[in-house]
N, C-alpha and C positions, 0 to 999 in steps of 0.2 A: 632793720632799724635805721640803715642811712638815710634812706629815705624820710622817712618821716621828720628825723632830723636836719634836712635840705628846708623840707616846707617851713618847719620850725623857724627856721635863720630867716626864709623869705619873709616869714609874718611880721617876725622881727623888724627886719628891713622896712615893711610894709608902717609900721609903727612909727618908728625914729623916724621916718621919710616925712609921715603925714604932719608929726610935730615940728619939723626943721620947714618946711617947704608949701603943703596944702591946705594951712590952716584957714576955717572960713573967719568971718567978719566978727558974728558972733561968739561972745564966751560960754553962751548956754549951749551951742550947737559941739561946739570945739568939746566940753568937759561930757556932753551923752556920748559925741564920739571916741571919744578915750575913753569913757568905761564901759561901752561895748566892745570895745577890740578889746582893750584887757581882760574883760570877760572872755573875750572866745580862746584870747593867749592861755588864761587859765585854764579853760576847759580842755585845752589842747595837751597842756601840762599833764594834767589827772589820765587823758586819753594816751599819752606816751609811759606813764607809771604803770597804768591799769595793763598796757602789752605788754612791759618790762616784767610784771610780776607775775604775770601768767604765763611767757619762757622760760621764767625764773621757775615757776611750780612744775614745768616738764620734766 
């Protein structure tokens, strides 16, 4: 489970980083890219639940 939770913090990082630091010119490009990465952040979310629950049912 560490592991997964290392990548986690990275994407994290990956995120705060893009907003504090690499943001492009445009607002329309800057707001698709934050709700694709939040999207993949969620999907990452549900994909660390869905392991949890299935160690959990061992």
């Amino acid at each position: 489970m560490k592991p997964h939770l290392i990548i986690f913090g990275i994407l994290i990082a990956g995120f705060i980083a893009f907003n504090l630091f690499l943001q492009s010119d445009s607002d329309r490009t800057n707001t698709a890219i934050n709700i694709i990465y939040a999207s993949v952040l969620f999907g990452y979310i549900s994909f660390l639940a869905y392991t949890l629950l299935r160690k959990m049912k061992k």
